[in-house]
Backbone bond lengths (Angstrom), bond angles and torsions (degrees), N, CA, C in turn:
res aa  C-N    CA-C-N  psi(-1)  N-CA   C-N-CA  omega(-1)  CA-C   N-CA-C  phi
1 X - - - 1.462 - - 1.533 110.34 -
2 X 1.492 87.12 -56.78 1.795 91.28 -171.90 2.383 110.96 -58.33
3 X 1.038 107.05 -11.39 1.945 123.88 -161.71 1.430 81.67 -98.07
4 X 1.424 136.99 -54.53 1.626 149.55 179.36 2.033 94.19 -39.90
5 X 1.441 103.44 -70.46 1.525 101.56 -172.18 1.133 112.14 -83.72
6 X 1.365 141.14 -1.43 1.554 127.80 133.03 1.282 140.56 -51.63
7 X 1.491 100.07 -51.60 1.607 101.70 159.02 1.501 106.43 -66.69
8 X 1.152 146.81 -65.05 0.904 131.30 174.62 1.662 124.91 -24.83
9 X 1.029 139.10 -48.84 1.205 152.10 127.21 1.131 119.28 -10.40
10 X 1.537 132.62 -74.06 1.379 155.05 177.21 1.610 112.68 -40.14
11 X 1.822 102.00 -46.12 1.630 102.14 165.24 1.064 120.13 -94.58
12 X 1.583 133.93 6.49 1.288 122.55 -173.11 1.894 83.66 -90.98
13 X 1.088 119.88 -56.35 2.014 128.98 168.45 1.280 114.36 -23.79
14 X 1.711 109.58 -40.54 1.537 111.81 -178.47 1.827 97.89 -91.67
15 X 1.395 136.83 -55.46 1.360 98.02 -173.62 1.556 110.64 -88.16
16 X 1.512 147.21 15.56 0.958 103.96 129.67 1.573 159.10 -57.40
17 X 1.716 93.12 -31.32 1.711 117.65 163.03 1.629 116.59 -24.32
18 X 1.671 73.33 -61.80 2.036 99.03 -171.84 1.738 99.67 -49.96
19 X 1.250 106.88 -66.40 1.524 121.20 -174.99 1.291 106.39 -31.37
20 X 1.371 112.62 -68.25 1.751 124.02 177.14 1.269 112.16 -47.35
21 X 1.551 126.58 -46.57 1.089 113.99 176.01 1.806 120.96 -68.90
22 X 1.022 103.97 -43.33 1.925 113.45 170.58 1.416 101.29 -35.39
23 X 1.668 121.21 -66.46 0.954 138.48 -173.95 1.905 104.34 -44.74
24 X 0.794 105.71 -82.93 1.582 111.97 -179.53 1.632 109.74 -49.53
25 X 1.551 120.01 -42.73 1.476 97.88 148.05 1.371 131.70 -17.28
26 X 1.433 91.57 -78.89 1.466 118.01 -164.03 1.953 119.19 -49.47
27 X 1.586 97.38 -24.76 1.239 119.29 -149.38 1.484 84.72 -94.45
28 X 1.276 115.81 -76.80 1.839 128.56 161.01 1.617 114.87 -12.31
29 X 1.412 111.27 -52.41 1.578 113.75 177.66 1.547 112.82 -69.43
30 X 1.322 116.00 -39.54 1.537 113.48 160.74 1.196 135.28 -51.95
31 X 1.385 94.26 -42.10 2.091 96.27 179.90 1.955 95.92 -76.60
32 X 1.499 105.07 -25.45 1.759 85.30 -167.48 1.694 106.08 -91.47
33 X 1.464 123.14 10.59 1.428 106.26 163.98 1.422 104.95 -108.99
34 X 1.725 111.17 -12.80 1.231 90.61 173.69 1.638 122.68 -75.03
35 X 1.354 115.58 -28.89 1.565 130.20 152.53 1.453 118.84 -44.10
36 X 1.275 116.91 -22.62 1.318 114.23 -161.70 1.911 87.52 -83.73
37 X 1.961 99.97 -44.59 2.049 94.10 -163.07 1.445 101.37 -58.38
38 X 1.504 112.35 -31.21 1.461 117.11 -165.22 1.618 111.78 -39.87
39 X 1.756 90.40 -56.52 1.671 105.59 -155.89 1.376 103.34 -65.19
40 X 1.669 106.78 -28.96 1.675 113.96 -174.34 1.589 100.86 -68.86
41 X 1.372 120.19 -24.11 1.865 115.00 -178.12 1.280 109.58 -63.37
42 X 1.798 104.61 -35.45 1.755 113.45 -170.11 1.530 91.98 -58.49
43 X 1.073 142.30 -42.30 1.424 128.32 -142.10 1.691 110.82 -95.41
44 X 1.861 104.71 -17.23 1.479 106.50 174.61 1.720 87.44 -75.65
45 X 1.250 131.46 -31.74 1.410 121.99 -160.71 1.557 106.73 -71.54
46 X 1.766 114.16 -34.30 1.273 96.13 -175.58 1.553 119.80 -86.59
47 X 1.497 132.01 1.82 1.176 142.54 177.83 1.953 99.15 -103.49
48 X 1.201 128.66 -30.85 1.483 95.88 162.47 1.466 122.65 -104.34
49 X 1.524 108.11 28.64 1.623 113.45 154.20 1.268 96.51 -72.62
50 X 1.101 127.16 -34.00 1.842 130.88 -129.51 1.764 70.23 -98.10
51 X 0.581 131.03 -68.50 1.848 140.83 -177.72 1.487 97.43 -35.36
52 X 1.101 123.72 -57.97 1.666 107.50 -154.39 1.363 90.95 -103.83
53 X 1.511 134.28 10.85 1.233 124.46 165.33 1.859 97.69 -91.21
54 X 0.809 132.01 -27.87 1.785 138.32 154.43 1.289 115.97 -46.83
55 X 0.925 126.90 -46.50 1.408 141.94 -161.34 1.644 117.24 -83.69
56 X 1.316 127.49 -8.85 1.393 141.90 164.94 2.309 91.69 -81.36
57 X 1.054 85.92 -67.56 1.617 97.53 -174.62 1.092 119.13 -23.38
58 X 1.585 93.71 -52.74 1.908 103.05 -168.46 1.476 99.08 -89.10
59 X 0.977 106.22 15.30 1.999 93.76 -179.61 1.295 107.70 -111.79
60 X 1.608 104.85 -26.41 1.831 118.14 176.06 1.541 109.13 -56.83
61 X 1.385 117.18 -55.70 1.294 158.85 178.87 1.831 100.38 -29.08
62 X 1.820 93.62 -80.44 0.947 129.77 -164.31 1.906 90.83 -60.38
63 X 1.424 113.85 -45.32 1.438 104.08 -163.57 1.236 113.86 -72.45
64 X 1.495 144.65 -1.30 1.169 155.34 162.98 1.452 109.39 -55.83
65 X 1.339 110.87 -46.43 1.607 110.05 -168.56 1.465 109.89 -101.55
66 X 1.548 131.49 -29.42 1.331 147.55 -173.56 1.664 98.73 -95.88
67 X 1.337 131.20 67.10 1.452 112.21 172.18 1.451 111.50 -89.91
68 X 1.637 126.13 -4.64 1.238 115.62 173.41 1.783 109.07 -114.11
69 X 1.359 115.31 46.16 1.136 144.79 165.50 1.471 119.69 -104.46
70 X 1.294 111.78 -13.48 1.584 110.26 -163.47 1.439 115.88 -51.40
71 X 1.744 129.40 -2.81 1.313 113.93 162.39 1.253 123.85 -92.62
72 X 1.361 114.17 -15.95 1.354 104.91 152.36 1.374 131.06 -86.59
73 X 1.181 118.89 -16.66 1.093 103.06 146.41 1.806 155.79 -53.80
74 X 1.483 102.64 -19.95 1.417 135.81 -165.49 1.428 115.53 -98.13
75 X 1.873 98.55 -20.74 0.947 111.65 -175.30 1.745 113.10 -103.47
76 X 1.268 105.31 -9.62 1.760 109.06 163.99 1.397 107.81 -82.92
77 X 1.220 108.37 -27.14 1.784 111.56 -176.89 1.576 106.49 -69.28
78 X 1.218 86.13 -42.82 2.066 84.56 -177.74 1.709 115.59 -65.34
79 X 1.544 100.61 -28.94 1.331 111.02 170.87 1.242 113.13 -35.93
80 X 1.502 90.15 -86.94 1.383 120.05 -176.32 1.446 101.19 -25.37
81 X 1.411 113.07 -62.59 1.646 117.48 -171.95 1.197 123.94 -35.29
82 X 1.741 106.22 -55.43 2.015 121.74 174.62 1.441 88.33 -73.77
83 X 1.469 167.69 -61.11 1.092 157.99 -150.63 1.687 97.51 -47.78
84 X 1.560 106.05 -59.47 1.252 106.25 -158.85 1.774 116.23 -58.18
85 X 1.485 102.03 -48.69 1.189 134.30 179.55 1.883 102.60 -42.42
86 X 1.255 108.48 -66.59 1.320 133.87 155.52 2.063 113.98 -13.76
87 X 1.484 81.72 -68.11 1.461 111.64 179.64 1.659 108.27 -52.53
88 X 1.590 104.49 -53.59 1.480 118.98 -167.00 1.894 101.32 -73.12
89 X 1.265 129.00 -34.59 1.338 121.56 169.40 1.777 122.95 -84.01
90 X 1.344 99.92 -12.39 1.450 102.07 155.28 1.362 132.79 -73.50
91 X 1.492 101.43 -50.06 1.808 96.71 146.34 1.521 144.65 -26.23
92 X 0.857 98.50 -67.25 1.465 122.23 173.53 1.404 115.80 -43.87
93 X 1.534 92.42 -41.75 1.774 88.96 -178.27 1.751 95.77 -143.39
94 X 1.360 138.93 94.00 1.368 123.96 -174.68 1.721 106.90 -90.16
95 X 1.146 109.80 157.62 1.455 124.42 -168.38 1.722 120.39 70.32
96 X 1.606 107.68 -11.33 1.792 111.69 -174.16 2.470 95.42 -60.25
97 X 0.950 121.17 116.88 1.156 114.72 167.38 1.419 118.34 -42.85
98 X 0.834 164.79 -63.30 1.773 159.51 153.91 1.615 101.26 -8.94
99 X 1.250 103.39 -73.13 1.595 108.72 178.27 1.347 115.38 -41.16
100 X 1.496 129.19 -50.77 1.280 117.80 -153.19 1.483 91.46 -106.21
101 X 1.338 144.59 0.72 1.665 134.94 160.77 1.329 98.04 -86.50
102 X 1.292 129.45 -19.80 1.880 127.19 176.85 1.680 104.38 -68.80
103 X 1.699 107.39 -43.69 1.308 125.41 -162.70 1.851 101.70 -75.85
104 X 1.316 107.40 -44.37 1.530 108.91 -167.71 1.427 107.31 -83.43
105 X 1.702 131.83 -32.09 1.316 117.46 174.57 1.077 116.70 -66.77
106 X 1.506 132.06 -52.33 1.878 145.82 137.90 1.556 93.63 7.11
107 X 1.371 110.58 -112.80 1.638 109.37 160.29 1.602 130.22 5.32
108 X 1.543 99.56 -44.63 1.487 104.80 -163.18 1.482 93.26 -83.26
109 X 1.453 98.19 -49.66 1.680 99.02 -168.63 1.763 114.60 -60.75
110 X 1.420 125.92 -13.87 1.322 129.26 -156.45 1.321 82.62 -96.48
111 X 1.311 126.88 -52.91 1.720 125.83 176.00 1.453 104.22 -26.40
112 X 1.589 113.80 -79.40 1.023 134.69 -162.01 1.886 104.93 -40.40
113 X 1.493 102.36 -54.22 1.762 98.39 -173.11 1.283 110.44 -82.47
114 X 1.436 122.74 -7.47 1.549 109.65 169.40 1.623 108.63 -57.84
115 X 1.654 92.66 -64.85 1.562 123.15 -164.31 1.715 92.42 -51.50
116 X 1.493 132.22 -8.00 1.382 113.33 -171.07 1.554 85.54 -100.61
117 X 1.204 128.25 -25.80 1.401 129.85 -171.78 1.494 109.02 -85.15
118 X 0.911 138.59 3.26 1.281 113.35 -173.15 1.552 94.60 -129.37
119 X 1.637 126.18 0.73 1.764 152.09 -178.82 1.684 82.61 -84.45
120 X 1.358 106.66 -68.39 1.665 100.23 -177.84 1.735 117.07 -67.23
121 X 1.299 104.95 -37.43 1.763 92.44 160.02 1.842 134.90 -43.30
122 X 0.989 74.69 -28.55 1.607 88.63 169.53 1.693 128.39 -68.77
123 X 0.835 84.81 -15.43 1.960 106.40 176.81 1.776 107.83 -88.79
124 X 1.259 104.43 -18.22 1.348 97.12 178.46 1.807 112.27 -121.17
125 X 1.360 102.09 115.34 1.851 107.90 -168.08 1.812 101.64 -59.33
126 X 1.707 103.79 -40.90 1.870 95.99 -175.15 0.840 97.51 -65.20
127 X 1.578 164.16 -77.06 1.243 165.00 -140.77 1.619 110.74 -68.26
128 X 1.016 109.60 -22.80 1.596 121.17 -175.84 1.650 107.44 -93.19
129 X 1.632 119.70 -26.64 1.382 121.61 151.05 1.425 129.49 -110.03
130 X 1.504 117.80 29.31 1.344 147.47 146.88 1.433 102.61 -33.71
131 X 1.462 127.64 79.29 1.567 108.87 168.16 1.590 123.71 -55.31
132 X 1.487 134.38 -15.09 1.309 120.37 159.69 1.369 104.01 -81.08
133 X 1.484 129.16 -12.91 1.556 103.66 178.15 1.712 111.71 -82.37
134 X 1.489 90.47 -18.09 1.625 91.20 176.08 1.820 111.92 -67.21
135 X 1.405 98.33 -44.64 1.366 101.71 -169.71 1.881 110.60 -55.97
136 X 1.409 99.09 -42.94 1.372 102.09 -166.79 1.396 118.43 -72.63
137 X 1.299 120.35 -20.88 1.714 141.91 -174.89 1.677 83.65 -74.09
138 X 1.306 127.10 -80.62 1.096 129.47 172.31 2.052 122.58 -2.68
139 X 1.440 92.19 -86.93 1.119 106.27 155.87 1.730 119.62 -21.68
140 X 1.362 95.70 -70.85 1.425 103.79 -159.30 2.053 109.73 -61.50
141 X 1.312 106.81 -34.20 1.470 118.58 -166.54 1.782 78.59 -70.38
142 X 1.528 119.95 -72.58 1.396 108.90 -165.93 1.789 109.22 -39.10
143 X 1.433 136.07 -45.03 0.924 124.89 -174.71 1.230 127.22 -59.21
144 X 1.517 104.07 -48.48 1.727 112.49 157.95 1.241 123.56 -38.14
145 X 1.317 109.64 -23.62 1.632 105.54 174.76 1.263 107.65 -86.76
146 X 1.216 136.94 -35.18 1.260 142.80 -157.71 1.396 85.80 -90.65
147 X 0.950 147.99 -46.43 2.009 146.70 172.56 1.588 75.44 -34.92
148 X 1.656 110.76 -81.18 1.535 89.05 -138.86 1.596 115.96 -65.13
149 X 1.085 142.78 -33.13 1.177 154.71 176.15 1.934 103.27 -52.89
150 X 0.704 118.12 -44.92 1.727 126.87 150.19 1.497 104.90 -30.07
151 X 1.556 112.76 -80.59 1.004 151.85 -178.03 1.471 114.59 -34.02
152 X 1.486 108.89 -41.82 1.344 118.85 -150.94 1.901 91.62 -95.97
153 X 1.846 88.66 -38.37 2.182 95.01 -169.32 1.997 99.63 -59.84
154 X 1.680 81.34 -36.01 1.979 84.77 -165.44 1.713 99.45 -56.01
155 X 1.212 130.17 -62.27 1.710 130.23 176.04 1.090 110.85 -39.90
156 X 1.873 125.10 -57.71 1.657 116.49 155.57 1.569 123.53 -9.39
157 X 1.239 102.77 -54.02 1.809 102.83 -141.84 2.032 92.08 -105.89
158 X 1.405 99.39 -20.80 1.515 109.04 167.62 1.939 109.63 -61.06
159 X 1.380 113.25 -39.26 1.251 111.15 -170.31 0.983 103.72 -91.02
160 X 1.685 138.21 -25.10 1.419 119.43 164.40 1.186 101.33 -81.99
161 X 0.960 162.42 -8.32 1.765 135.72 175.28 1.800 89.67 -81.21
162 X 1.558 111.51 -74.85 1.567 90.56 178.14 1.724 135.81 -20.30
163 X 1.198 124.17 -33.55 0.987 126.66 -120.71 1.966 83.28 -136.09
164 X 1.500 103.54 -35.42 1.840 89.30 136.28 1.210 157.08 -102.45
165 X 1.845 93.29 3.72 1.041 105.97 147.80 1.426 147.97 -51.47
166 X 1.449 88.18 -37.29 2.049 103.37 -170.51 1.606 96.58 -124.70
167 X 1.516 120.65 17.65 1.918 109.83 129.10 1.199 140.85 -95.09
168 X 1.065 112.15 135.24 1.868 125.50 -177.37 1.827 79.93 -29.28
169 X 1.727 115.26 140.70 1.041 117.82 -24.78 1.333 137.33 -99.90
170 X 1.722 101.18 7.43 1.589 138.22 -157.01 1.885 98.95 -77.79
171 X 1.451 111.05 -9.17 1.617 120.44 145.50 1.279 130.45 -52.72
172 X 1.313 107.17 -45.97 1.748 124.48 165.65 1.278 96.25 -56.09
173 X 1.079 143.31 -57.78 1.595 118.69 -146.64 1.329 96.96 -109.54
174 X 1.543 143.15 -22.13 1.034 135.11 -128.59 1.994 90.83 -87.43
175 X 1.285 96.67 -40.09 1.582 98.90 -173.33 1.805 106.38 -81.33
176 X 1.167 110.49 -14.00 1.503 102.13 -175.90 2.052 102.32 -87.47
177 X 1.338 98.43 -35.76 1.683 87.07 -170.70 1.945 101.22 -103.54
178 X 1.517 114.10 40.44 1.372 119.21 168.50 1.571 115.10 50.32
179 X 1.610 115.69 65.91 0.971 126.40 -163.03 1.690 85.10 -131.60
180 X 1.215 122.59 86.74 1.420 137.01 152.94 1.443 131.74 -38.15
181 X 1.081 135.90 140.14 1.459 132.42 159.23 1.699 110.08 -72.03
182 X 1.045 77.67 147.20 1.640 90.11 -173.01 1.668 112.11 -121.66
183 X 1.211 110.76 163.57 1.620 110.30 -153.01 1.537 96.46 -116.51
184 X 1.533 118.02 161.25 1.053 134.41 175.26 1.547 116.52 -80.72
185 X 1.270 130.20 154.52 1.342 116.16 170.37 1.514 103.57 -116.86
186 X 1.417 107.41 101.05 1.066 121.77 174.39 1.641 124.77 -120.98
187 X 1.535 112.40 136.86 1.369 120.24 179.69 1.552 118.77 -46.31
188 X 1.340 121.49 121.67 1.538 103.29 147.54 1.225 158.11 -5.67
189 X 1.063 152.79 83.85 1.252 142.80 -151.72 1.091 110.70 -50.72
190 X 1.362 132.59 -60.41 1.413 141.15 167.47 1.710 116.04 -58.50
191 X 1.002 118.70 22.22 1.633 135.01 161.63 1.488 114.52 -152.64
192 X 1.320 133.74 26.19 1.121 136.74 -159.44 1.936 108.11 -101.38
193 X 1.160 110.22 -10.40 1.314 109.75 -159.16 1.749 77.59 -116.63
194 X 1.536 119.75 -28.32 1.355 89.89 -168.99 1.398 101.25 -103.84
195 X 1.148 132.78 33.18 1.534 136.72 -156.79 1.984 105.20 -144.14
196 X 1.469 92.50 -22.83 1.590 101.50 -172.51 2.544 97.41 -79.58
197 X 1.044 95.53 -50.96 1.177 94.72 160.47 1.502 147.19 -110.93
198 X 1.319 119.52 142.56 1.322 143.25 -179.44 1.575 104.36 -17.18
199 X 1.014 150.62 165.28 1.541 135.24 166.65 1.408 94.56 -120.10
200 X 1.407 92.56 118.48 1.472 133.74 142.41 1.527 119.97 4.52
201 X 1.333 125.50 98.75 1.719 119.56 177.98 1.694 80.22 -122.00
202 X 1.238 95.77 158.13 1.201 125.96 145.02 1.750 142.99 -162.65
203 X 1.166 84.41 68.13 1.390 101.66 -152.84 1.814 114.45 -100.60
């Protein structure tokens, strides 16, 4: 009798064990994809520093030859400004939805006043053989690419953490130990065509 409620005992010890361990599996795979979108946010952050550290340059540049431009000009600067701002509350929290529609219209709008600045650059031949404006346009299109490719790994690693989040069984835990869905950073629709690519030099 008494060997009956030991073993008895002995397997209730072993599948709770098991349980605990599943559990902490389960729990472990959450924190490491949610670590995984994180690290992928660091990397849109260090390519559109690299962007809005460009973006003073080409306006200095640009303001030498464009002096009866100054609203477009004023108006990439302000960009830049909500971009950054944008940038700085996406940090803080990457994938929270608020953050990344604050972060992607920001984005959208900085697209928009480059791409109007460099349409009106075109009107001016010195500025258009400006070797720092060449250099810096340069720069800037390669970075835009590197945004999106950033851009593209961070949504990657967003849909697998989502996406073990809300499967049997990483559902069980995900809402009990405050494991959120997290949002995509995606362009505007109504800025999406001018925000999806690099803007255009040809100078």
């Amino acid at each position: 009798m008494r060997g009956a409620l030991m073993l008895t005992l002995l397997i209730l010890l072993v599948i709770v064990a098991a349980v605990a361990f599943w559990g902490v599996g389960i729990y472990n795979g959450l924190v490491t994809a949610r670590n995984a979108y994180r690290n992928a946010f660091a990397q849109i952050d260090v390519q559109l520093q690299r962007r809005f550290d460009l973006i003073p340059n080409l306006v200095e540049v640009a303001k030498k030859y464009m002096a009866h431009e100054r609203e477009t000009l004023e108006a990439v600067v302000a960009a830049r400004s909500a971009a950054q701002s944008g940038l700085s509350a996406a940090k803080a929290n990457p994938g929270d939805p608020d953050a990344m529609a604050q972060l992607a219209a920001a984005q959208g709008q900085l697209n928009a006043g480059l791409g109007r600045l460099l349409a009106v650059a075109e009107a001016y031949p010195d500025l258009k053989a400006n070797q720092n404006m060449l250099q810096l346009t340069e720069e800037l299109t390669s970075t835009e690419n590197k945004v999106a490719f950033a851009r593209q790994a961070f949504n990657d690693s967003v849909m697998g953490y989502n996406n073990r989040r809300e499967a049997f069984p990483g559902n069980l835990f995900a809402g009990m130990f405050g494991f959120a869905a997290a949002t995509l950073l995606e362009i505007p629709v109504d800025k999406r065509d001018q925000a999806r690519e690099a803007p255009k030099v040809s100078f």
